[in-house]
KEPALO-622876 format. One line per field, with one value per atom (N, C-alpha, C): x, y, z; atom name; residue in one letter; residue number from 1. Coordinates in pm, whole numbers, plus 50000, padded with zeros to 5 digits. Layout:
// KEPALO-622876
x <- c(X	...)
y <- c(Y	...)
z <- c(Z	...)
a <- c(CA	...)
r <- c(A	...)
k <- c(NUM	...)
// end
This chain:
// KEPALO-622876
x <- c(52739	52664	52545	52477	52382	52241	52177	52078	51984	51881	51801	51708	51708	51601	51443	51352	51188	51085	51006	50919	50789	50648	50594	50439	50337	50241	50144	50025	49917	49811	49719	49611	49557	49620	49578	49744	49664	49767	49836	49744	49814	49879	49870	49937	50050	50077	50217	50272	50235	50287	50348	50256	50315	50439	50450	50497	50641	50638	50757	50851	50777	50831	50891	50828	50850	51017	51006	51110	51244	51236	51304	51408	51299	51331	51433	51400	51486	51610	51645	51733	51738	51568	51551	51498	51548	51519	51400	51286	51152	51209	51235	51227	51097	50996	50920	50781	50619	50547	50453	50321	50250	50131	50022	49888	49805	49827	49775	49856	49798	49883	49966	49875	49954	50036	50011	50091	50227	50204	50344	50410	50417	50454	50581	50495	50584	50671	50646	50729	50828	50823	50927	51032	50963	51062	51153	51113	51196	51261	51229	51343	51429	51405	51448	51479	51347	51392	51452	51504	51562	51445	51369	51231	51090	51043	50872	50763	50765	50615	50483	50389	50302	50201	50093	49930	49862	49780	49701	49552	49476	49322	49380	49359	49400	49300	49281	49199	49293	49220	49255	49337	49475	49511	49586	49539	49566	49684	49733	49862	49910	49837	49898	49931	49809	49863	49948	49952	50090	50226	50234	50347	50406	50271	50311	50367	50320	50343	50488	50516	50593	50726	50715	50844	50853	50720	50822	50850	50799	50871	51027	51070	51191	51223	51253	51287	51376	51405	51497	51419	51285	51235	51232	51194	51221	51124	50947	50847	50796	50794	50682	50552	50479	50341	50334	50232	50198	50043	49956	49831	49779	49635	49578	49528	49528	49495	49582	49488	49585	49515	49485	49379	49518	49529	49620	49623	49494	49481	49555	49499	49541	49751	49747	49906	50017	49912	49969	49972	49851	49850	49988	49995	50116	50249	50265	50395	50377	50300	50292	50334	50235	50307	50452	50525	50634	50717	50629	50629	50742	50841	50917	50946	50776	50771	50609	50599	50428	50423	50384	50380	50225	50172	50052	50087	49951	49968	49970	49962	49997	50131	50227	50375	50377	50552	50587	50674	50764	50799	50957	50994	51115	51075	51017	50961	50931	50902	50862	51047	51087	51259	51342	51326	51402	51332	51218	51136	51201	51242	51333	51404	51491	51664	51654	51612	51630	51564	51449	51425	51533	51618	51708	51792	51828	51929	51924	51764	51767	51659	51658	51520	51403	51371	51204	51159	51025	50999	50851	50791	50692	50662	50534	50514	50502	50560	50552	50399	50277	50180	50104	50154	50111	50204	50314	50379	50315	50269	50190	50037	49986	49851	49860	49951	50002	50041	50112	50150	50021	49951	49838	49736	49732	49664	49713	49900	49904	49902	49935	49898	49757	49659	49525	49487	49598	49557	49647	49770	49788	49683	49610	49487	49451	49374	49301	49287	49469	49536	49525	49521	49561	49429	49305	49170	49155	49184	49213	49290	49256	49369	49449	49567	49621	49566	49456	49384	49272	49229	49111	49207	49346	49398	49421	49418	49507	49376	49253	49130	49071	49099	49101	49143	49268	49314	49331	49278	49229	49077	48960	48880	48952	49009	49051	49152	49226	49249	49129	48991	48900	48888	48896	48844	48703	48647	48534	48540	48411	48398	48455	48453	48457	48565	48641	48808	48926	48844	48909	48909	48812	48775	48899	48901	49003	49145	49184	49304	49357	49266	49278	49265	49210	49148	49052	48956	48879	48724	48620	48470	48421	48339	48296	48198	48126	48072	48199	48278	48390	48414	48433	48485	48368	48244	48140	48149	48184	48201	48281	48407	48522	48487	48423	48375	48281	48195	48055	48187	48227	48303	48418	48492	48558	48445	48355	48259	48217	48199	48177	48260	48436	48528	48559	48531	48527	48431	48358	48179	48189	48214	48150	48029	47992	47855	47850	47967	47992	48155	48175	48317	48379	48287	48394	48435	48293	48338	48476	48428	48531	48693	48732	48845	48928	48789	48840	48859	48778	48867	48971	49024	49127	49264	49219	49335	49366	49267	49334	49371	49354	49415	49569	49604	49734	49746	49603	49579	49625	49554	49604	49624	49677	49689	49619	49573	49495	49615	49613	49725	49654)
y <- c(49277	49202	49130	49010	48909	49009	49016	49045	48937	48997	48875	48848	48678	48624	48647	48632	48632	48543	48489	48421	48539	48486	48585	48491	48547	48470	48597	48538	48572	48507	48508	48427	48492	48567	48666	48595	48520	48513	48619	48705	48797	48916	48922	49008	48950	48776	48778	48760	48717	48722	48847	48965	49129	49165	49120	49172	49105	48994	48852	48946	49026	49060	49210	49259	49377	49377	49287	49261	49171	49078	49010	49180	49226	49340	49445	49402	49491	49455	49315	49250	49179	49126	49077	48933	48880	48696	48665	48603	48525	48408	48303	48189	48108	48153	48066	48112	48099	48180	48032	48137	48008	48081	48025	48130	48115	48070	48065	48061	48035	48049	47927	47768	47675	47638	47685	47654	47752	47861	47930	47884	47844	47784	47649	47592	47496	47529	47584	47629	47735	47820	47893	47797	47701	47653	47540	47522	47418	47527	47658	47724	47818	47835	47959	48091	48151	48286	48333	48479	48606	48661	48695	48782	48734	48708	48641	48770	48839	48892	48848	48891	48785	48890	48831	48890	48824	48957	48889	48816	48887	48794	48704	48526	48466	48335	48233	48109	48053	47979	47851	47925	47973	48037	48177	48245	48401	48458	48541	48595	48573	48671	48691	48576	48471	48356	48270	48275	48194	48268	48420	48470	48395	48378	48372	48252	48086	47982	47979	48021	48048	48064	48204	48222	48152	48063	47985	47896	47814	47736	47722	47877	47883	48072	48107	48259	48345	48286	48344	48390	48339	48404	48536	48632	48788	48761	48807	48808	48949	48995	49157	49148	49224	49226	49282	49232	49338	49332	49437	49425	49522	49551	49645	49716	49624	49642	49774	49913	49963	49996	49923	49936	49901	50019	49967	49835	49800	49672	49565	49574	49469	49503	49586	49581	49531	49612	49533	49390	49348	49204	49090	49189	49122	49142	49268	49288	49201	49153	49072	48913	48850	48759	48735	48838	48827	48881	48944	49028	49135	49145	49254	49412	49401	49497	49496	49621	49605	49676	49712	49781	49757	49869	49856	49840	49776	49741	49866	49968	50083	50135	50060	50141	50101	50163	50201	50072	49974	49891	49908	50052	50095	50055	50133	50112	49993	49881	49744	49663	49723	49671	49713	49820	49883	49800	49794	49702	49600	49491	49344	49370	49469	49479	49513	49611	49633	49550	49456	49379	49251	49230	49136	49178	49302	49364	49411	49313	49289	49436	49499	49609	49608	49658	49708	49793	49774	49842	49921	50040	50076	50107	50120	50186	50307	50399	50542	50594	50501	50568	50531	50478	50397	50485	50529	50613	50727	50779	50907	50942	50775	50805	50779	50752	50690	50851	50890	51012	51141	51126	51168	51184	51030	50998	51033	51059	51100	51234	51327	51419	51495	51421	51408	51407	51309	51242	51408	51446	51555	51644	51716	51814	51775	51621	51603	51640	51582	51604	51820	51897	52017	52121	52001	52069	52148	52122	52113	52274	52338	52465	52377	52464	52462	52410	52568	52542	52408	52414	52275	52112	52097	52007	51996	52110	52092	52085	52089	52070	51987	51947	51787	51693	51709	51604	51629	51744	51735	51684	51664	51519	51405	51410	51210	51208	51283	51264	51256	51310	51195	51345	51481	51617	51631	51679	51756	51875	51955	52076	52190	52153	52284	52234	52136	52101	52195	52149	52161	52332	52374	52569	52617	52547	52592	52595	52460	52470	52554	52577	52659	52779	52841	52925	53023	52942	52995	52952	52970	52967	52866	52770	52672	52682	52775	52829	52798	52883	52840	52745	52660	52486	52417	52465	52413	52448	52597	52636	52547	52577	52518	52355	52238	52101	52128	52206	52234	52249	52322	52329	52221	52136	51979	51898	51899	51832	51864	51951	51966	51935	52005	51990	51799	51737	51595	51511	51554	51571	51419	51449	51351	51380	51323	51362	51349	51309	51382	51351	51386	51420	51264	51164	51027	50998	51034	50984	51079	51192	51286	51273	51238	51184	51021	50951	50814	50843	50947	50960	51058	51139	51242	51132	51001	50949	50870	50826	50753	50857	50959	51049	51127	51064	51092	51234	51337	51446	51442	51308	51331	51188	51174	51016	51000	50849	50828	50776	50797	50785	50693)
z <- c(48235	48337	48272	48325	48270	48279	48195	48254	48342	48391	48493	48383	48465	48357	48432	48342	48370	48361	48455	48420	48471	48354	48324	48384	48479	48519	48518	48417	48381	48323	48330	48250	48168	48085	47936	47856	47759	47633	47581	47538	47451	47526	47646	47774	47777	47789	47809	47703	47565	47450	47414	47415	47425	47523	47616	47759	47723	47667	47633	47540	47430	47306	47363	47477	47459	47606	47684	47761	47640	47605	47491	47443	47349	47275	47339	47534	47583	47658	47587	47668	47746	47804	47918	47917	47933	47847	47939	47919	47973	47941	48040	48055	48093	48127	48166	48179	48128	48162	48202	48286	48386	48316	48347	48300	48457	48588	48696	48826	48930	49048	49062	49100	49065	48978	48883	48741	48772	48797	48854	48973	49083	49144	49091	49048	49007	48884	48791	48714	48749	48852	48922	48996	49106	49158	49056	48925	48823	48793	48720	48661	48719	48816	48913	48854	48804	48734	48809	48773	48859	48935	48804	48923	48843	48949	48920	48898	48706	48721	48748	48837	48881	48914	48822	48789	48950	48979	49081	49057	48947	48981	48812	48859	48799	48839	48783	48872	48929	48975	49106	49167	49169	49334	49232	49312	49268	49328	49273	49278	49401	49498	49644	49691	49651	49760	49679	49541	49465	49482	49549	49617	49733	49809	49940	49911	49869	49898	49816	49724	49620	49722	49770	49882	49981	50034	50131	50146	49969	49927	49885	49850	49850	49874	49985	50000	49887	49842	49713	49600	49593	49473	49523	49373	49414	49280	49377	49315	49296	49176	49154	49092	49181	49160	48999	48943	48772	48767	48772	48809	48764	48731	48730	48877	48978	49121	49138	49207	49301	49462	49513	49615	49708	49825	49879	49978	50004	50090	50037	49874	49790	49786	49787	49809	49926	50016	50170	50160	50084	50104	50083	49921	49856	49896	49917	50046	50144	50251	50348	50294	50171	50116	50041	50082	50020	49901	49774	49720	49748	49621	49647	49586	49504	49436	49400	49352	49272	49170	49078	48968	48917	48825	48745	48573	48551	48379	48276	48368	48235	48298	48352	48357	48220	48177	48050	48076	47967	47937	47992	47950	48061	48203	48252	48381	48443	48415	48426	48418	48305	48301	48404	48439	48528	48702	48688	48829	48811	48718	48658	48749	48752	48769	48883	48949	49057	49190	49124	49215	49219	49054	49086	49179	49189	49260	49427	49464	49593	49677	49552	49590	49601	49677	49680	49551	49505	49382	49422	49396	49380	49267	49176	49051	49072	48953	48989	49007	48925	48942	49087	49178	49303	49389	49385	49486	49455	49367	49345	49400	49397	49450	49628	49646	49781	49848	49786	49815	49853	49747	49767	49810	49918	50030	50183	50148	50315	50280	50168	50127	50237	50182	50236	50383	50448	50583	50636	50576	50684	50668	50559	50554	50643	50653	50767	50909	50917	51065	51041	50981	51031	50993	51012	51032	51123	51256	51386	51387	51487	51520	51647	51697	51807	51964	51913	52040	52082	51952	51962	51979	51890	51957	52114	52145	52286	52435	52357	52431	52387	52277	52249	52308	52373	52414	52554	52618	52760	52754	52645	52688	52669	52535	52596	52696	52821	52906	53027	52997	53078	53155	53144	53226	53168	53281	53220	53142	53136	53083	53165	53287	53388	53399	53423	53443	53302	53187	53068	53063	53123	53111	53202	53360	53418	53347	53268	53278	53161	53107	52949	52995	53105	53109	53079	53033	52948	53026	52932	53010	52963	53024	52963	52884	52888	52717	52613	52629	52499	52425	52592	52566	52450	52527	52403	52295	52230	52141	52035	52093	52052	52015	52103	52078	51959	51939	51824	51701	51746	51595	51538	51629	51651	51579	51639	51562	51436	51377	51253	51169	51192	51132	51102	51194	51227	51177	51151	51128	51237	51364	51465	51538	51591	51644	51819	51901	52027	52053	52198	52206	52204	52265	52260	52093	51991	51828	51805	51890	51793	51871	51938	52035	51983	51921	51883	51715	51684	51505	51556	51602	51628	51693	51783	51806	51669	51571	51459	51356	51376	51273	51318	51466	51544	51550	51605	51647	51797	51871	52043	52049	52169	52230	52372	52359	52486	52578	52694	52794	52897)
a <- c(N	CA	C	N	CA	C	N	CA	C	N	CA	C	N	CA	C	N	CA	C	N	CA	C	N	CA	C	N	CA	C	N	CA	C	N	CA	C	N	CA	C	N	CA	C	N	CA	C	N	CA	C	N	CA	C	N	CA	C	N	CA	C	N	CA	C	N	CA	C	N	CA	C	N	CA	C	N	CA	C	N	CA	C	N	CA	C	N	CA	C	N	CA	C	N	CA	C	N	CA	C	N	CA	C	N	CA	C	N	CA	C	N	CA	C	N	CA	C	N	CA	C	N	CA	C	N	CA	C	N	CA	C	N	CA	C	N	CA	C	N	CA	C	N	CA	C	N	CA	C	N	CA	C	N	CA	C	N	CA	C	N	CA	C	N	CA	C	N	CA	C	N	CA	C	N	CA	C	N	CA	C	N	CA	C	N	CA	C	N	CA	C	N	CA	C	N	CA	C	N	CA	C	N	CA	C	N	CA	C	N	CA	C	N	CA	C	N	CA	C	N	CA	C	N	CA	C	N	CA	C	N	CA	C	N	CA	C	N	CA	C	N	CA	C	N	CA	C	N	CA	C	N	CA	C	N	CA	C	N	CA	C	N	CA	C	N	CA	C	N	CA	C	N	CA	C	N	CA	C	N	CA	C	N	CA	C	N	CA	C	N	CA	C	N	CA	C	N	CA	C	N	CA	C	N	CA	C	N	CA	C	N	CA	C	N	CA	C	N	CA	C	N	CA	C	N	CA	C	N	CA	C	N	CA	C	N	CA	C	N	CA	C	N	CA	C	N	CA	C	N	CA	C	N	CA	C	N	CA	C	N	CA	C	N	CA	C	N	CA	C	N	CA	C	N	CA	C	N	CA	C	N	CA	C	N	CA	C	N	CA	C	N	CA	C	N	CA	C	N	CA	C	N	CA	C	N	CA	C	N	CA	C	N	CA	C	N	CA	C	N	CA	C	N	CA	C	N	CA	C	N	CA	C	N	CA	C	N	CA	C	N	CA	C	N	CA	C	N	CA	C	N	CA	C	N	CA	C	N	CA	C	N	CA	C	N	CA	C	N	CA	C	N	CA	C	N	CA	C	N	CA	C	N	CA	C	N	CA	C	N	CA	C	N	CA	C	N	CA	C	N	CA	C	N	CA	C	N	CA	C	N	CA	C	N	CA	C	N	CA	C	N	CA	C	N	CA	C	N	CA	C	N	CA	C	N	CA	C	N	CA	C	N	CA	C	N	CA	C	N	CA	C	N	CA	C	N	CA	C	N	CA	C	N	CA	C	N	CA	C	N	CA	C	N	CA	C	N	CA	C	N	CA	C	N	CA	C	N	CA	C	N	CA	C	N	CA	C	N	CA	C	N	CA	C	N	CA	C	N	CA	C	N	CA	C	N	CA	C	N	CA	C	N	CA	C	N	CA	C	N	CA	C	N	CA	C	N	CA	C	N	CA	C	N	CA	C	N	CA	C	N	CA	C	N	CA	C	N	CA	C	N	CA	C	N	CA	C	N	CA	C	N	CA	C	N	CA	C	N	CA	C	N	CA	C	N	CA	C	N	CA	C	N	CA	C	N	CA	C	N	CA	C	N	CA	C	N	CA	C	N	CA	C	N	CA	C	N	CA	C	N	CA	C	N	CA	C	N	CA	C	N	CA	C	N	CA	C)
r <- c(X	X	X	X	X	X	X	X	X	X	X	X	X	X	X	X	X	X	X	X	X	X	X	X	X	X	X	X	X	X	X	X	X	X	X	X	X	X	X	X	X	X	X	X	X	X	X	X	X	X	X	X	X	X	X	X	X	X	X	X	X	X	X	X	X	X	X	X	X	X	X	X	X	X	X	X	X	X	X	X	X	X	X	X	X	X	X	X	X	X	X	X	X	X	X	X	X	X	X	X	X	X	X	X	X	X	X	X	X	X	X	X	X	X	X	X	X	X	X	X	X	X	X	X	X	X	X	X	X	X	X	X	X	X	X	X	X	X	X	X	X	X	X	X	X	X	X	X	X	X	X	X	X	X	X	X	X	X	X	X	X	X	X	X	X	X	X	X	X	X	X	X	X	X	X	X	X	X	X	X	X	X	X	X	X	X	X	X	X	X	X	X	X	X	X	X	X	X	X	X	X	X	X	X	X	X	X	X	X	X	X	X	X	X	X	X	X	X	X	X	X	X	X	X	X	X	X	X	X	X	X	X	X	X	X	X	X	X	X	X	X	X	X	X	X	X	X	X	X	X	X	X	X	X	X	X	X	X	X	X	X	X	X	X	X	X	X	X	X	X	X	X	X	X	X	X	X	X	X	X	X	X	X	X	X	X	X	X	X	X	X	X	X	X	X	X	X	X	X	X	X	X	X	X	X	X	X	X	X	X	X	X	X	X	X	X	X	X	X	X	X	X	X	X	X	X	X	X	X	X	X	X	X	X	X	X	X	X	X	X	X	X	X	X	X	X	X	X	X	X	X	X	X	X	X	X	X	X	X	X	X	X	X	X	X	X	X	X	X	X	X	X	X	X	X	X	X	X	X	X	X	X	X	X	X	X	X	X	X	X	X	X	X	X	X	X	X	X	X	X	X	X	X	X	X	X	X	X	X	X	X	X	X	X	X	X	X	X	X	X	X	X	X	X	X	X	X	X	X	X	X	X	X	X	X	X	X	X	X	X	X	X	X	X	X	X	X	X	X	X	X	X	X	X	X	X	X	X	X	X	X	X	X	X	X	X	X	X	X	X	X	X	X	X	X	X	X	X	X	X	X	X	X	X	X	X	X	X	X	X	X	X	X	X	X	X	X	X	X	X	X	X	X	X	X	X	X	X	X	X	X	X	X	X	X	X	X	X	X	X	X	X	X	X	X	X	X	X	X	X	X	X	X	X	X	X	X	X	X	X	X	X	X	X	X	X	X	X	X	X	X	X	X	X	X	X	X	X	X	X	X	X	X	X	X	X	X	X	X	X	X	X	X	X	X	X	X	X	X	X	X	X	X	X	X	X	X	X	X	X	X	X	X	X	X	X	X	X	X	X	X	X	X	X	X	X	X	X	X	X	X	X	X	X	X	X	X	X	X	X	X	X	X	X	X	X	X	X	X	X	X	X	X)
k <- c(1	1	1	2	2	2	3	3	3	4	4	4	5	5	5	6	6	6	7	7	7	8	8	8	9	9	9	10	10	10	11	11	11	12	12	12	13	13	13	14	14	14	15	15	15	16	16	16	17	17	17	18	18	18	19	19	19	20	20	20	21	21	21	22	22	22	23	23	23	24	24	24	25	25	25	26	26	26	27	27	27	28	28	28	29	29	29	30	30	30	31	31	31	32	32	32	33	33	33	34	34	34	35	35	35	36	36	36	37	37	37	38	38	38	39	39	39	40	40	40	41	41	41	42	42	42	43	43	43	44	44	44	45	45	45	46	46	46	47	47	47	48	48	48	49	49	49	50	50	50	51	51	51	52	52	52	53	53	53	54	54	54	55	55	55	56	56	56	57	57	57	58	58	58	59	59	59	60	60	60	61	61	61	62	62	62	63	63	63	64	64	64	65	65	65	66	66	66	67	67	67	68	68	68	69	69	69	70	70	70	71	71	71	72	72	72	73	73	73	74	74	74	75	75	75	76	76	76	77	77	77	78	78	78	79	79	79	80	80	80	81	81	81	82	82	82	83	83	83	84	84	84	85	85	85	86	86	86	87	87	87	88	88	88	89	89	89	90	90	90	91	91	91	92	92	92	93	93	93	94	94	94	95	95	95	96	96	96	97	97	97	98	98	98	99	99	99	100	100	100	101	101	101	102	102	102	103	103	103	104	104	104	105	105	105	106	106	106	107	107	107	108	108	108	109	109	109	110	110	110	111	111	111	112	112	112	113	113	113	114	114	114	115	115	115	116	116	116	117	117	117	118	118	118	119	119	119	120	120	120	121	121	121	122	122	122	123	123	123	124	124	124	125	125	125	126	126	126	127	127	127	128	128	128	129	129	129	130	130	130	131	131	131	132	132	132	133	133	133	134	134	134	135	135	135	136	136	136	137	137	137	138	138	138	139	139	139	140	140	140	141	141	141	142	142	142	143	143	143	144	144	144	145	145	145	146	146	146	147	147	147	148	148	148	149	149	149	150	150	150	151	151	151	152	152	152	153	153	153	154	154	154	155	155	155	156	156	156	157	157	157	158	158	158	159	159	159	160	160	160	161	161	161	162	162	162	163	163	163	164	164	164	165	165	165	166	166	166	167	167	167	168	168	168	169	169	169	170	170	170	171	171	171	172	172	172	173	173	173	174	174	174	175	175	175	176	176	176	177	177	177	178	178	178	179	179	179	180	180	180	181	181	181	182	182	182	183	183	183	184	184	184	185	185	185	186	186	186	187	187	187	188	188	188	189	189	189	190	190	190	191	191	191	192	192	192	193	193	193	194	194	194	195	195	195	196	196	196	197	197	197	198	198	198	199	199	199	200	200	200	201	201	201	202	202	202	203	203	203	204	204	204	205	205	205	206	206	206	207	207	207	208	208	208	209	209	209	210	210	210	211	211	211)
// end
């Protein structure tokens, strides 16, 4: 089978000079390198690589948005991010522009070849060190979500159903001393500072829902 060809967009010489030798070396032909956003653009749509590596902070138009215009100038490119960026905003971004992969500048040269192919091959790509820190963040967000006991979710989300104190004691059965108890300590765990903060971070942390 052919391998896919590469065009290589960065504004570091000796990044794509290295990057050229070390894909070459692995079978993987560079047809075309840009050193900016405009400059890639047009040199993608003349050569029609297989898959567009593409640096994001670059002058005059930077990665994301030489993705975006890039694909809808023609949907067929099959553009991967190569960046030191791992901020996930900055990733969403490039997924949103079109982007069919992202990777960082310390993957391994395997790793970057294998991103080539499989984005020729119509895949989505993550870098392993970006699914790891990614991982590690919902990792995080469930701790978050299971601060919370049973019981404090479930009187949690009889305030953001809009009960009082003496409503929320009845239906729990419990004393509304408790209920306070139980909120003093929501709050800390939350570190909110009353029941509406602590109800509007508990619905974005998908502890309760407002109905």
């Amino acid at each position: 089978m052919k391998p896919p060809s590469v065009m290589l967009v960065d504004d570091h010489t000796m990044l794509r000079q290295g990057l050229r030798r070390s894909l070459e070396t692995e079978g993987i032909p560079v047809i075309a390198e840009a050193s900016n956003g405009e400059e890639a653009i047009k040199m993608a749509l003349e050569t029609k690589p297989n898959v567009v590596l593409m640096d994001v902070s670059m002058p005059q138009i930077d990665g994301i948005e030489a993705t975006r215009r890039l694909v809808q100038a023609d949907n067929r490119q099959r553009v991967v991010i190569l960046t030191m960026h791992i901020d996930r905003e900055v990733i969403e971004r490039a997924m949103k522009a079109g982007a069919v992969g992202y990777m960082t500048k310390d993957s391994t040269v395997k790793e970057v070849v294998m991103a080539v192919k499989l984005a020729a091959n119509g895949d989505r790509i993550l870098s392993p060190r970006l699914a790891e820190v990614m991982l590690q963040e919902a990792q995080h967000a469930d701790e978050q979500v299971s601060l919370l006991s049973p019981r404090e979710e479930e009187l949690l989300q009889h305030i953001a159903d809009g009960l009082a104190t003496s409503e929320v004691a009845e239906k729990m059965y419990i004393s509304q001393k408790t209920v306070k108890n139980h909120l003093a300590s929501i709050y800390e765990k939350l570190q909110a500072r009353d029941r509406t903060q602590a109800v509007l971070m508990a619905v974005k942390m998908g502890i309760v829902k407002l109905n």
